[in-house]
C-alpha positions as CSV (number, residue, x, y, z in Angstrom):
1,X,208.0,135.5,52.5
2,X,207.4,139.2,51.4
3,X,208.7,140.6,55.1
4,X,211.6,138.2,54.7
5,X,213.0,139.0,51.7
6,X,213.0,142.9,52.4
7,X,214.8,141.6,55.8
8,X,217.2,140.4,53.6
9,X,217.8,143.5,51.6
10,X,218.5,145.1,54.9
11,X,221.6,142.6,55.8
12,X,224.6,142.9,54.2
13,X,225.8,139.9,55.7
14,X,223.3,137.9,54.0
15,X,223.7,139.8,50.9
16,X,227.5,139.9,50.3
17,X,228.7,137.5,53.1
18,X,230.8,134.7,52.6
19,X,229.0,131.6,53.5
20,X,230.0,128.9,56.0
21,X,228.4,125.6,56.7
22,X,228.3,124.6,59.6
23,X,227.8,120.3,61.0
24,X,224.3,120.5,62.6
25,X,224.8,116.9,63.6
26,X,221.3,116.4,61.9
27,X,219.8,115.3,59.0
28,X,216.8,117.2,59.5
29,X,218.5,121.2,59.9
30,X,220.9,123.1,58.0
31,X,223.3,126.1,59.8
32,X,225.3,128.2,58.3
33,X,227.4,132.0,59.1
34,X,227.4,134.7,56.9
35,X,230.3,137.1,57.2
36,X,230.8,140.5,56.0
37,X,232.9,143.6,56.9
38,X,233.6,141.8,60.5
39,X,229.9,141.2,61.3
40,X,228.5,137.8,61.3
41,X,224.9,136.0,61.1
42,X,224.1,132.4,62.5
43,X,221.4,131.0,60.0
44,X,219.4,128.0,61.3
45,X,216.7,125.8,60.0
46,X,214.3,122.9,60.6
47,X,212.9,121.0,57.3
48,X,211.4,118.6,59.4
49,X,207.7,118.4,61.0
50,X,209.2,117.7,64.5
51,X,211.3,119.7,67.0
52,X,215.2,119.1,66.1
53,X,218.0,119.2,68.5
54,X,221.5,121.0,66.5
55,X,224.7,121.4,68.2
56,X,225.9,125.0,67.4
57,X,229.6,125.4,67.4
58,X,231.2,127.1,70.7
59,X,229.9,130.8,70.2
60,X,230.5,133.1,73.6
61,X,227.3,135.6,72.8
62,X,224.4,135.6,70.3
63,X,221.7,137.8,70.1
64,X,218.4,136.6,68.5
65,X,217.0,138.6,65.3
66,X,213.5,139.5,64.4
67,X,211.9,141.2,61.8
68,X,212.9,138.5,59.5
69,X,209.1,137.1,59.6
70,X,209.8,133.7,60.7
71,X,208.0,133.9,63.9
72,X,210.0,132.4,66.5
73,X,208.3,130.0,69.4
74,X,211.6,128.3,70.7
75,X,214.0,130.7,72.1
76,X,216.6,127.4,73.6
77,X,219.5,127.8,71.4
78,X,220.2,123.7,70.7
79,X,216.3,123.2,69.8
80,X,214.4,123.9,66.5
81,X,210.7,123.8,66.2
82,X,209.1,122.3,63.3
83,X,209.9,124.5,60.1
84,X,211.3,127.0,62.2
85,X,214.3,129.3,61.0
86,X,216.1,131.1,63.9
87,X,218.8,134.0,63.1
88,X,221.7,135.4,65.0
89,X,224.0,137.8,65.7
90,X,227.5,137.0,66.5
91,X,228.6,139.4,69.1
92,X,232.5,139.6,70.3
């Protein structure tokens, strides 16, 4: 949790950035955007012990994040793997 939290430190969006919740269409995950000074971060996350399906609201172009220390095994955008947390840029 160490590497995450300085992550976060580094990302004004999820530092200052208004919040958004977004409808996962599953029990099981959470989404949300942060905004701040025009840029934007897709946060999702699977509480659950099995891979979740999430529908992710129409977004042209994401780019995948690292460095955040959640490692991430599932690159498909609609899937979560157990306990996994994917993060995203949202490019124009």
């Amino acid at each position: 949790y160490q590497m995450f939290i300085a992550w976060r430190k580094q990302q004004p969006c999820m530092l200052y950035g208004d919040i958004t919740f977004l409808d996962a269409k599953n029990p099981n995950a959470l989404i949300f955007t942060r905004s701040y000074q025009g840029k934007s971060i897709l946060a999702c996350f699977n509480f659950s012990a099995k891979t979740q399906l999430i529908e992710l609201p129409e977004i042209e172009k994401l780019e995948i994040i690292s460095g955040h220390g959640f490692e991430v095994e599932n690159f498909e955008l609609n899937e979560l793997s157990p306990h996994q947390a994917k993060y995203f840029n949202l490019l124009d």
